[in-house]
PLY file of the C-alpha trace (Angstrom):
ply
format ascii 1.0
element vertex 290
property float x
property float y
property float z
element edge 289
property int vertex1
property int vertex2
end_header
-2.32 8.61 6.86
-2.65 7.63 10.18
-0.20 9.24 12.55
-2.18 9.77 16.49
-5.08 7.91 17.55
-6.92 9.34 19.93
-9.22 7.75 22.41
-12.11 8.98 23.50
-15.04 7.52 25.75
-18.25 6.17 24.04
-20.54 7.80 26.91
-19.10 11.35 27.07
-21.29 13.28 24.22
-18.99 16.63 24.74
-16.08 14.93 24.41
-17.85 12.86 21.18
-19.42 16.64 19.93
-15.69 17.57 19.62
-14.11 14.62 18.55
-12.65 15.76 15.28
-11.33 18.72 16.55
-8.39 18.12 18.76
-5.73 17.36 16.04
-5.70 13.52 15.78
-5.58 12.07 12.44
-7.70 8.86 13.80
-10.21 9.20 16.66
-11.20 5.90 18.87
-14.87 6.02 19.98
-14.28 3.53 22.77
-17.10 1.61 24.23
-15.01 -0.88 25.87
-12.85 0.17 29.33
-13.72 3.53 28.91
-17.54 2.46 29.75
-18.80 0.66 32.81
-21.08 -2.24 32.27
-24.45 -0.64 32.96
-23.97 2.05 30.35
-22.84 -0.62 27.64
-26.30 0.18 26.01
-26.70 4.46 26.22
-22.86 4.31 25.37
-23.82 2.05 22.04
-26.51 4.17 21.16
-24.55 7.44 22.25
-21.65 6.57 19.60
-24.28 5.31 16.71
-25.79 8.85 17.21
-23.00 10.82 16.74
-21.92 8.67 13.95
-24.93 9.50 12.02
-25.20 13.13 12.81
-22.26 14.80 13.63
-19.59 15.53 10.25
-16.11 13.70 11.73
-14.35 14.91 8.44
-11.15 15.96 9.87
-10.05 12.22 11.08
-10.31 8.74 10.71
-13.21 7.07 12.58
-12.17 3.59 14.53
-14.82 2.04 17.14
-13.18 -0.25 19.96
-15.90 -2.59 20.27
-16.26 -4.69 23.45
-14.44 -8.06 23.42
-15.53 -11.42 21.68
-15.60 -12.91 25.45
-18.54 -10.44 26.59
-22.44 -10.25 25.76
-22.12 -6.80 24.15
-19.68 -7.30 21.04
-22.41 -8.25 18.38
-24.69 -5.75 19.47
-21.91 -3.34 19.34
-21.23 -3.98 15.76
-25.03 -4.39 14.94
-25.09 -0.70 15.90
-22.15 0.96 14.66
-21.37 -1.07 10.96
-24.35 0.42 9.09
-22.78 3.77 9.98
-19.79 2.36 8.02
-17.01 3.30 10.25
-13.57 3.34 8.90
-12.12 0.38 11.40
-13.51 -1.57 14.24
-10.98 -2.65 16.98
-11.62 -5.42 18.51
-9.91 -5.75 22.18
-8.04 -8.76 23.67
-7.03 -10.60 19.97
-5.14 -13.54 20.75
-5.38 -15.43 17.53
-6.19 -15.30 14.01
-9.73 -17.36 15.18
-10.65 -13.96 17.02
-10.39 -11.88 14.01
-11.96 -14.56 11.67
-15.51 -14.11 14.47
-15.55 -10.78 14.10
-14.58 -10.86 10.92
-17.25 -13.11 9.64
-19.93 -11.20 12.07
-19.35 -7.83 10.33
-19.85 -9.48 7.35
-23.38 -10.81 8.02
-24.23 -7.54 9.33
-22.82 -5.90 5.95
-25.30 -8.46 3.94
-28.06 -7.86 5.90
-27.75 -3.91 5.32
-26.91 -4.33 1.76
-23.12 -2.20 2.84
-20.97 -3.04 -0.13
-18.22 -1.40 0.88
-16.19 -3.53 3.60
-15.58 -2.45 7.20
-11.39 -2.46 7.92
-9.83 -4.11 11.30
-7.39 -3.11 13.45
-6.50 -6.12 16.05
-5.80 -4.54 19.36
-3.27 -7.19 21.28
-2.72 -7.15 24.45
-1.67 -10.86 25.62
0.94 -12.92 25.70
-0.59 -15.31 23.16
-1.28 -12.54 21.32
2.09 -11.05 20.94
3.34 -14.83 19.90
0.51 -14.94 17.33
0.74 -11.77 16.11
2.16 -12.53 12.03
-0.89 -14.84 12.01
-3.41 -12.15 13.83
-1.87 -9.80 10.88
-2.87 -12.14 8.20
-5.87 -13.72 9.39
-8.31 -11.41 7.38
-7.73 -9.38 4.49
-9.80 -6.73 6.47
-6.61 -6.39 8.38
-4.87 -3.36 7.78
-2.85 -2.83 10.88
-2.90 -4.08 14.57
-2.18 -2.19 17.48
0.08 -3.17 21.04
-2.03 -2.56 24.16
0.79 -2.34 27.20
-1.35 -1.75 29.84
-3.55 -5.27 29.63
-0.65 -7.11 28.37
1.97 -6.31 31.42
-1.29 -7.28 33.62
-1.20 -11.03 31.83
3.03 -10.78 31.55
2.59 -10.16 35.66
5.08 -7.64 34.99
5.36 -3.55 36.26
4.26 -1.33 33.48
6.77 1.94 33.49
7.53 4.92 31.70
10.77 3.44 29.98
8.90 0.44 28.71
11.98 -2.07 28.80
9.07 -4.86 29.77
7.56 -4.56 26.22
10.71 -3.85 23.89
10.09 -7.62 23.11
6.41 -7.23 22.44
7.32 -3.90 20.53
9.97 -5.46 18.18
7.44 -8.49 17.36
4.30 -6.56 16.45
6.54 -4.05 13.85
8.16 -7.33 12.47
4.92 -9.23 12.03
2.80 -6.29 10.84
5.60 -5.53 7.89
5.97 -9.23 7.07
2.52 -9.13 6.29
2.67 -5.66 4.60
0.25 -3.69 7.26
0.82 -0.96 9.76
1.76 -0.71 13.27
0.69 1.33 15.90
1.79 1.74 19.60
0.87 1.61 22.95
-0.32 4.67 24.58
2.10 6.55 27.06
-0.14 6.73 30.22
1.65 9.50 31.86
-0.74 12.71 30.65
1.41 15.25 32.24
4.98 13.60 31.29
5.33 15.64 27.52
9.01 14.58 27.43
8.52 11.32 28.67
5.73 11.24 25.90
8.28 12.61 23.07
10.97 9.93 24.14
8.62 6.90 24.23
7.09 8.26 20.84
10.51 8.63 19.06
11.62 5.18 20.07
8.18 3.86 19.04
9.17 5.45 15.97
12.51 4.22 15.78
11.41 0.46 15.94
9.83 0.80 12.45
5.63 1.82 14.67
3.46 3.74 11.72
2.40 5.85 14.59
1.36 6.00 18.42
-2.42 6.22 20.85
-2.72 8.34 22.92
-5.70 8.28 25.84
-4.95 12.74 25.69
-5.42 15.36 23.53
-2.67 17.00 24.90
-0.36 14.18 23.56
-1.52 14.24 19.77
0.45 17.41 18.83
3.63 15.66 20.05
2.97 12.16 18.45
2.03 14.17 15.48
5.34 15.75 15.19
7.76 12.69 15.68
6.01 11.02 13.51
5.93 13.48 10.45
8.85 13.85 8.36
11.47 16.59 8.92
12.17 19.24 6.25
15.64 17.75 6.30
14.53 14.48 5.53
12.29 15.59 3.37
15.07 17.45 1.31
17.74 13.99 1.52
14.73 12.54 0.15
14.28 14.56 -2.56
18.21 14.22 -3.34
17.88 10.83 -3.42
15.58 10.52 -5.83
17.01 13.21 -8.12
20.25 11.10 -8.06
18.83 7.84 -8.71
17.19 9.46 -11.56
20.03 11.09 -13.15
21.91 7.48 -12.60
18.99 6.09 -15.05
19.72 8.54 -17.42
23.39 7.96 -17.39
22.64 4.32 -17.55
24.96 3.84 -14.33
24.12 0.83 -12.03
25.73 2.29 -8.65
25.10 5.52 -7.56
26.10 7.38 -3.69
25.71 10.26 -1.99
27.00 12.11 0.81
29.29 9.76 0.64
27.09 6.37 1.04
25.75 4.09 -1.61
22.03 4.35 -2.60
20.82 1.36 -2.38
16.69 0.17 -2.86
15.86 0.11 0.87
17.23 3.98 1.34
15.08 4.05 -2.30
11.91 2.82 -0.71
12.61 5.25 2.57
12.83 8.35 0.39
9.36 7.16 -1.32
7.75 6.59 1.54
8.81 10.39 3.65
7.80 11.92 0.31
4.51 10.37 -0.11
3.83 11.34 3.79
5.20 14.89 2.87
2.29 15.26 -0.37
-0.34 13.61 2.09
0.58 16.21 5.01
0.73 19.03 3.21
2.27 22.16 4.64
2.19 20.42 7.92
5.70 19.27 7.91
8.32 19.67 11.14
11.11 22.18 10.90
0 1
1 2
2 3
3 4
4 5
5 6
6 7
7 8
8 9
9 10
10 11
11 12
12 13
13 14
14 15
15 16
16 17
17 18
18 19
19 20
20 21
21 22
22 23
23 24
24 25
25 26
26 27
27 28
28 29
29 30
30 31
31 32
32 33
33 34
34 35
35 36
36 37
37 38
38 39
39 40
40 41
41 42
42 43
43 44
44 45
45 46
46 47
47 48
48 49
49 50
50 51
51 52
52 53
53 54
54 55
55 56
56 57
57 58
58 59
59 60
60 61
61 62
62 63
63 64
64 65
65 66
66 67
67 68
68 69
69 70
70 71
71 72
72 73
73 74
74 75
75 76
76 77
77 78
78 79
79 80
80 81
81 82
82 83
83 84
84 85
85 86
86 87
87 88
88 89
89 90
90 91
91 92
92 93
93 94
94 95
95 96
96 97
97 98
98 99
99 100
100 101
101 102
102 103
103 104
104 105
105 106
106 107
107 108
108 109
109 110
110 111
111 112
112 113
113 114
114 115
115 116
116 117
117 118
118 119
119 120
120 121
121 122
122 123
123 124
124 125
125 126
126 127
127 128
128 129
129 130
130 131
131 132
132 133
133 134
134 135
135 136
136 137
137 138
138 139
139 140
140 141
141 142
142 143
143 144
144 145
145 146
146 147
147 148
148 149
149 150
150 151
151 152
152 153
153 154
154 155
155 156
156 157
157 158
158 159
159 160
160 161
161 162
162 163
163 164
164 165
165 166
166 167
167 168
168 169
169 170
170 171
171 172
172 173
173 174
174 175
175 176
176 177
177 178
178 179
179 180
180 181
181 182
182 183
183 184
184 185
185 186
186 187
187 188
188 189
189 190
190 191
191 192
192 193
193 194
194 195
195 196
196 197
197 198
198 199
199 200
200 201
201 202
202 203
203 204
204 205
205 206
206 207
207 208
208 209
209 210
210 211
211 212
212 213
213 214
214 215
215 216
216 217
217 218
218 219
219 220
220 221
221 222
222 223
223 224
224 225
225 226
226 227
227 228
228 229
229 230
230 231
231 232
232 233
233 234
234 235
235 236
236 237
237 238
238 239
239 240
240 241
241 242
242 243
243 244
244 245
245 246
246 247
247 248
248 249
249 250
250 251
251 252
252 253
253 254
254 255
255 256
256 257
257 258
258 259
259 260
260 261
261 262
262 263
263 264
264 265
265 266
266 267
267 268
268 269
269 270
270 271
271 272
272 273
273 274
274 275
275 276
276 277
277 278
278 279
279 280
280 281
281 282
282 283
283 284
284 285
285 286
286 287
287 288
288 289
């Protein structure tokens, strides 16, 4: 389950020594913006390190690798694959050619270290082109298992304002959930730049939520408890859930082929909804919002 992603910079090794402490079910060891050109290489080396000797068992490990238009993306993965990360994102994907290169380079550097077990992508897109070609992107690799909207680069190539209410990527928003569930993956959005703005943050992460996102970034700790929240399932829902499925089973057993409650019909998409919030409810736990 992947609700927060957290970034964190590749050449900060107290930031990296607490990594999997700060609540976020995914951590992103960035080596990309977060680093400056001359410390491509210590960053590289900084992130392989902790990989192999620090314990990140409390999250998800993703590495943004540099982009397929720089010198430093092979040597990026070349480092960081035989540590067998959970996901590399790759920056800037504008086409299902992108992910095929990296793709196909993680591969060779699987075979060469005898790694049987295959390294997952998450796309990050953050162009125009991009956001056209994102059902494509989604299915360009069956390492794909979700792609992620980057605002901040993509309002920069729409030569539009970025702002807090976002109007200026609903578009972008509504076209990365639809291609990501046509071609059954997960979505994940844009973080909310504004590190002191926690309402602001809850707003933008409940809409996220609302336009069918799996979950949200977020470039602060102090953002992951929020995103963590909206995007849990309430106890209410949790219970309607549970209703639902206790009705559709007694409608089995009774052999009847419509069923409602509260009033509405229970049909298989409300089916699938209750499935889902109760599967998220077993993986979570006791961690569930009141």
């Amino acid at each position: 389950m992947r609700r927060s992603m957290l970034f964190m910079p590749g050449n900060n090794a107290g930031m990296l020594l607490n990594a999997d402490a700060l609540g976020a079910d995914s951590i992103i060891l960035d080596l990309e913006d977060a680093v400056s050109p001359a410390e491509k290489d210590s960053a590289r080396i900084l992130v392989r390190n902790a990989l192999k000797y620090l314990n990140y068992s409390n999250c998800e490990i993703i590495i943004r690798i540099n982009s397929i238009d720089t010198d430093y993306w092979k040597s990026d993965l070349e480092e960081i694959i035989p540590l067998m990360p959970h996901m590399i994102m790759p920056p800037k994907i504008s086409c299902a050619k992108d992910v095929q290169i990296v793709a196909d380079y993680i591969k060779e550097v699987e075979e060469k270290h005898n790694i049987k077990k295959s390294t997952h992508i998450i796309p990050l897109i953050e162009t125009a082109l991009g956001v056209e070609n994102a059902f494509e992107i989604a299915k360009s690799s069956d390492r794909v298992k979700a792609i992620f909207l980057g605002a901040e680069d993509l309002t920069a190539d729409l030569r539009c304002k970025r702002t807090k209410k976002g109007d200026e990527i609903f578009y972008s928003r509504g076209r990365l959930v639809t291609a990501a569930r046509a071609a059954n993956i997960d979505a994940y959005d844009t973080p909310f730049t504004d590190v002191e703005d926690e309402e602001g943050l809850e707003q933008d992460a409940l809409f996220a939520k609302s336009l069918g996102f799996t979950g949200k970034a977020a470039i602060s700790p102090r953002h992951v408890m929020i995103i963590n929240e909206v995007f849990s399932p309430t106890i209410e829902e949790i219970e309607y859930a549970k209703e639902v499925m206790d009705i559709i089973r007694v409608a089995k057993e009774q052999g009847k082929g419509a069923i409602s409650l509260r009033g509405k019909m229970i049909d298989a998409p409300i089916v699938a909804r209750a499935m889902q919030t109760l599967k998220m409810a077993e993986q979570l736990g006791g961690a569930i919002n009141e």
